[in-house]
C-alpha positions in Angstrom: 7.4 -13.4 -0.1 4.8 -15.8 -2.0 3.4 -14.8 -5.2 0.4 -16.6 -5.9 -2.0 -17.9 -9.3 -5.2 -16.6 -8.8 -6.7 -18.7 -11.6 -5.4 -22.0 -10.3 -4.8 -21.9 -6.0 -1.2 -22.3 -6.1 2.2 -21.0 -5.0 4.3 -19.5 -7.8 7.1 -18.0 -5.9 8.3 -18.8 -2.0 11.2 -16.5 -1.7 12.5 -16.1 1.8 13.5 -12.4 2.7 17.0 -13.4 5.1 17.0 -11.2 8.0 13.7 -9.3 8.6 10.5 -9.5 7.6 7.7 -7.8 5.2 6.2 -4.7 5.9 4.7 -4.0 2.3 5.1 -4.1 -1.1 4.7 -2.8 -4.7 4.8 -3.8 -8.5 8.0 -2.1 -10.2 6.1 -3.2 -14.0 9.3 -1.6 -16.2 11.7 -4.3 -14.2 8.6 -6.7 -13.3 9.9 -6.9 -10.0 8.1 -6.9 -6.8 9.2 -4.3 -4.4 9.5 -5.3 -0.5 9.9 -3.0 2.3 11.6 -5.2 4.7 11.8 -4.6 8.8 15.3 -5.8 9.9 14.3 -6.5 13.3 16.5 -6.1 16.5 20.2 -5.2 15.4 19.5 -5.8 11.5 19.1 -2.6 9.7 16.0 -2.2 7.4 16.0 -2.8 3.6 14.1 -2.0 0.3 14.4 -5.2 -1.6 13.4 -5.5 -5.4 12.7 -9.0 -6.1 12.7 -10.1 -9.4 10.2 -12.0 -11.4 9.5 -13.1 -14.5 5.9 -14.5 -16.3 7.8 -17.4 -17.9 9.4 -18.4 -14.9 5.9 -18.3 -13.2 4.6 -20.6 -15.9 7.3 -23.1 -15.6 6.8 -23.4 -11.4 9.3 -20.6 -9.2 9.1 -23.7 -6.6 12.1 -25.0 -8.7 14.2 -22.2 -8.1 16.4 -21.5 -5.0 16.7 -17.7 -4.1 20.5 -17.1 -5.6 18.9 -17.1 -8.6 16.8 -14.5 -7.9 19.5 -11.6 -7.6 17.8 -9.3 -5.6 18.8 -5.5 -5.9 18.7 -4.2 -2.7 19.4 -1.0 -0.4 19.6 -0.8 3.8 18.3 2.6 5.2 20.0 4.1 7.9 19.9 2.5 11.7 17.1 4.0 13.0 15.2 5.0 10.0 11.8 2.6 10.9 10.6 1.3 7.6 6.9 2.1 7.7 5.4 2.4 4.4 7.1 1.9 0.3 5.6 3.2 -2.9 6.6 3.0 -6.5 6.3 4.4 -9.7 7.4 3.4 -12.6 7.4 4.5 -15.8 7.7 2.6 -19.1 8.6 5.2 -21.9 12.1 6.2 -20.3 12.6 3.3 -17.9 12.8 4.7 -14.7 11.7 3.3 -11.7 11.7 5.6 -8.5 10.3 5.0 -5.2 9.8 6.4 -1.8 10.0 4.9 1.8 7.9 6.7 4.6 10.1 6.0 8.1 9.3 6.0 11.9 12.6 8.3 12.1 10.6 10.9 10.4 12.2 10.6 7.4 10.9 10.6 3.4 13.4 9.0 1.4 13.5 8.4 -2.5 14.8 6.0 -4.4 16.3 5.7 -8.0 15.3 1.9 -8.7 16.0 2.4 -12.4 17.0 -1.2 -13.7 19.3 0.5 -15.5 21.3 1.4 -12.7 23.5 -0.7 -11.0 22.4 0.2 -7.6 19.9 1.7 -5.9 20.5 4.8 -4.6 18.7 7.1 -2.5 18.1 10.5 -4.5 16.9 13.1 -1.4 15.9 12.3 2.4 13.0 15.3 3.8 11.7 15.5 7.0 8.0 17.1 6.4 6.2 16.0 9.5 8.6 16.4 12.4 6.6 13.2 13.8 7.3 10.0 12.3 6.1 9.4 8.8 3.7 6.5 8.5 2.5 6.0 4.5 3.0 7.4 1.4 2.2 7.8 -2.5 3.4 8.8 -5.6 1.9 10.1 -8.0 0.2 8.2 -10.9 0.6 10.5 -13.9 4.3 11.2 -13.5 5.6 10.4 -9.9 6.9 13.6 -9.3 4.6 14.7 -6.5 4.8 12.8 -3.5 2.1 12.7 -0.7 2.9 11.6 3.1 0.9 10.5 6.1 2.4 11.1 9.7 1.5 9.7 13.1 -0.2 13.2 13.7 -2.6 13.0 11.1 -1.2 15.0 8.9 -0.9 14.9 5.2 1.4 17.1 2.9 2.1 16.9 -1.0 5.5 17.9 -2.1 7.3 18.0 -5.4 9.8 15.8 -4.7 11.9 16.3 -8.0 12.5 19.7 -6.7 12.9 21.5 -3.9 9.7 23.4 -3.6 8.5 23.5 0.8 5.6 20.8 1.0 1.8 21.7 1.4 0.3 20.4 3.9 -3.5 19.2 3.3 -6.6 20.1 5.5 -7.2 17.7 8.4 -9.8 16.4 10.4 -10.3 17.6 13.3 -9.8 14.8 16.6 -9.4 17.1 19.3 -11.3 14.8 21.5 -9.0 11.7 21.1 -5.2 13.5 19.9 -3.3 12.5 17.3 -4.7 9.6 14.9 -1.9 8.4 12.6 -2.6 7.9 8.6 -3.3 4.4 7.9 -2.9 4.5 4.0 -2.9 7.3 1.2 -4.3 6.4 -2.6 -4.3 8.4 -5.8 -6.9 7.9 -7.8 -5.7 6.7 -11.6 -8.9 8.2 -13.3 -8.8 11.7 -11.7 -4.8 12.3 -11.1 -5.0 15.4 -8.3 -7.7 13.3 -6.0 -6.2 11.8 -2.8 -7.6 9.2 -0.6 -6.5 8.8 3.0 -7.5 6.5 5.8 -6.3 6.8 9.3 -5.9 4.7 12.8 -9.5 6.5 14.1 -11.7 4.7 11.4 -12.0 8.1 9.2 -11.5 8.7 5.6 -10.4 12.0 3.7 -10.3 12.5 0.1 -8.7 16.3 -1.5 -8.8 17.8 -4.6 -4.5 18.0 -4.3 -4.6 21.0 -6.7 -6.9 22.9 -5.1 -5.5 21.7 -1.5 -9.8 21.1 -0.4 -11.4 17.9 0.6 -13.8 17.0 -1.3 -15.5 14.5 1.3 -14.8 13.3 5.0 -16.2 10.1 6.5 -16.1 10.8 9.7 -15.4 7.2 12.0 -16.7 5.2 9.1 -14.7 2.4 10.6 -15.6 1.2 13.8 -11.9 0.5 14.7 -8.9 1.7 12.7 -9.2 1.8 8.6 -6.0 -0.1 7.2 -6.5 0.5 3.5 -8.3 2.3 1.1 -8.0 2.1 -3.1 -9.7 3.6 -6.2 -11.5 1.8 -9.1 -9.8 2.5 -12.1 -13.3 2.3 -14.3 -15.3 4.7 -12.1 -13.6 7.4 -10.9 -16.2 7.8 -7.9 -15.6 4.6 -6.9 -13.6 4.3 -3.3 -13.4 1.0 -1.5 -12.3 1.0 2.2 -11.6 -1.4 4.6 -10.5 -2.0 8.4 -10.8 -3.8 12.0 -14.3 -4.0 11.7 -14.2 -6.6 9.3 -16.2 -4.5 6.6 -15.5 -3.3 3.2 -17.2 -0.2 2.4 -18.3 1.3 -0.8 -18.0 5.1 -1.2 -19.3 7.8 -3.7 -16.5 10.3 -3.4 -18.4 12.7 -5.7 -21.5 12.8 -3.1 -20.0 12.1 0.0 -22.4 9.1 0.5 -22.1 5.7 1.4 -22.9 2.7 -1.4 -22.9 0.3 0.6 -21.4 -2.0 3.1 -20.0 -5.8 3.0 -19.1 -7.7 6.0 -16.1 -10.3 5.4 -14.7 -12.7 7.8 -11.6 -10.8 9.3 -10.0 -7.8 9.8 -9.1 -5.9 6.8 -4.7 -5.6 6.7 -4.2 -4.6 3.3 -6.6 -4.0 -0.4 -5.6 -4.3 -4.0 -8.3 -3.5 -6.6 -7.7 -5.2 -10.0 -7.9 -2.5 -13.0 -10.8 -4.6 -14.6 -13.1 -3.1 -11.9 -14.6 -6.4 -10.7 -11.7 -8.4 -9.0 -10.7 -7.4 -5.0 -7.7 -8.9 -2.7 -7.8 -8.5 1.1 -4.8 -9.5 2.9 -6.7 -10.2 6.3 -5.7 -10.0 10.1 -5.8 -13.9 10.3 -3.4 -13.5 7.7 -5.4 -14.9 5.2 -5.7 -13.9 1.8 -9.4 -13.3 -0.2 -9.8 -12.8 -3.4 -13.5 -11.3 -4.1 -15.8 -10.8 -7.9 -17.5 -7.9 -6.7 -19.7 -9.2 -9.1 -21.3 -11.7 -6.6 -21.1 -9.9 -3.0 -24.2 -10.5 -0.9 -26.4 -8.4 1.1 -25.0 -6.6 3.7 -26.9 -9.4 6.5 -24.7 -12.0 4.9 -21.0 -12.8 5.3 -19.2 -12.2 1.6 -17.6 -15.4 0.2 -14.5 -14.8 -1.7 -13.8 -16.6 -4.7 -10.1 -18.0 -3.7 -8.1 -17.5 -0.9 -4.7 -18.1 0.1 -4.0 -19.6 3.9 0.0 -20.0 3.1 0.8 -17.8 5.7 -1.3 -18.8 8.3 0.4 -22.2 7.5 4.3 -21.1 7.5 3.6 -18.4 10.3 1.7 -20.2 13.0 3.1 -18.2 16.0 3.7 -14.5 14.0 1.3 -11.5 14.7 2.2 -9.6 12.0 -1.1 -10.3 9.1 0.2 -9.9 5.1 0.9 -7.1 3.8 
């Protein structure tokens, strides 16, 4: 797990997760800790780790710090379970911290993550999609509807706090190639019953979660699977996908139509999109990671230059397939 200064190139944190390695990961900001979903591996069982960190630790160098300072809080799902995907909310006015683990076994599992609590505990297991689960979301106004993605291609919310049956979303239809698994699922913060989902077949789905409609499709807008998708929190028509084509793409979820396009070096792995509305991160197949000012993206006949980037990985994992999360 590295943790990285934007403004200044560097390495804040190198914390090494014993006995498996990253799948994803989250900001828990009422315990500022980072949230790991960690694959054990062969014989290992798989974790949800909450690392800790602190901003005046990161100013006075986490390189000087060996990881039993660090007193992870931790929890091991069941043998079996597949770690695919994490989310978490957390909220600041009563402290809690709560978040839930999408599993190849099928299973939906939440967390209490409270740092109040001395352990983390697992609050309710559901199996919606009879198929494995493969991504998930909370969401943002309260965390107490939670929306899954399964290997099928389907999506369902459910209110998770109680024990109402899930809905399950309209789909795209793939009838000529089967089953295309969600990639990714995003709330959007400005509109707070809009869903975003991107899947293994390149396409892109956004509902209206009240009124269980889409309100767009993009059809194969990805030549190649879509990995990861995520809303600008100062327009609220602003979606931003990308995926193995090597392309970030620009959507108007309030037309349907495209913005435009930006080609990058490599394979798109994961997105984060900075709430100021200009700053991107793309965790990249050649596990490389770009930091972009959308500010200053070219034309779509020219590659994009990103403003930093981040090759640590590449460096410490020469002979791994697996690009950041």
């Amino acid at each position: 797990l590295l943790l990285c200064s934007v403004e200044a190139p560097s390495v804040l944190l190198d914390y090494h997760l014993q006995g498996g390695s990253a799948v994803t990961l989250a900001w828990d900001a009422v315990g500022a800790r980072v949230a790991v979903a960690v694959a054990g591996g062969p014989g290992l069982a798989d974790r949800v780790c909450f690392v800790p960190v602190s901003l005046d630790s990161a100013q006075n160098g986490y390189d000087q710090y060996e990881a039993s300072d660090f007193h992870c809080s931790e929890i091991s799902l069941p043998a079996g379970a597949g770690l695919a995907d994490l989310c978490v909310h957390a909220n600041p006015e009563d402290g809690s911290v709560f978040a839930a683990a999408a599993c190849s076994d099928g299973g939906l599992r939440l967390l209490d993550a409270s740092p109040s609590r001395n352990n983390i505990s697992v609050l309710r297991t559901a199996y919606s999609h009879g198929v494995a689960a493969t991504s998930c979301a909370l969401s943002l106004r309260d965390g107490s509807v939670l929306a899954s993605g399964s290997a099928s291609g389907q999506v369902v919310v459910q209110a998770f706090h109680t024990r109402a049956a899930p809905t399950s979303l309209p789909s795209l239809s793939h009838t000529e190639v089967g089953d295309v698994a969600i990639t990714g699922l995003r709330y959007s913060a400005l509109r707070a019953e809009t869903l975003a989902a991107c899947d293994a077949g390149g396409s892109l789905q956004v509902w209206d979660c009240m009124a269980q409609r889409h309100l767009c499709r993009f059809p194969d807008i990805h030549k190649g699977a879509a990995h990861s998708l995520s809303f600008s929190e100062q327009n609220a028509d602003l979606l931003i996908s990308g995926g193995d084509d090597e392309k970030l793409i620009f959507l108007d979820v309030s037309s349907g139509n495209t913005i435009r396009e930006v080609q990058i070096e490599a394979g798109v792995s994961s997105m984060s999109y900075h709430q100021d509305g200009y700053m991107l991160s793309i965790g990249t197949h050649e596990r490389s990671v770009l930091i972009f000012d959308l500010r200053k993206l070219v034309q779509k006949s020219k590659l994009a230059e990103p403003v930093a980037r981040f090759d640590w990985h590449r460096q410490m994992l020469p002979d791994e397939s697996n690009p950041p999360g």
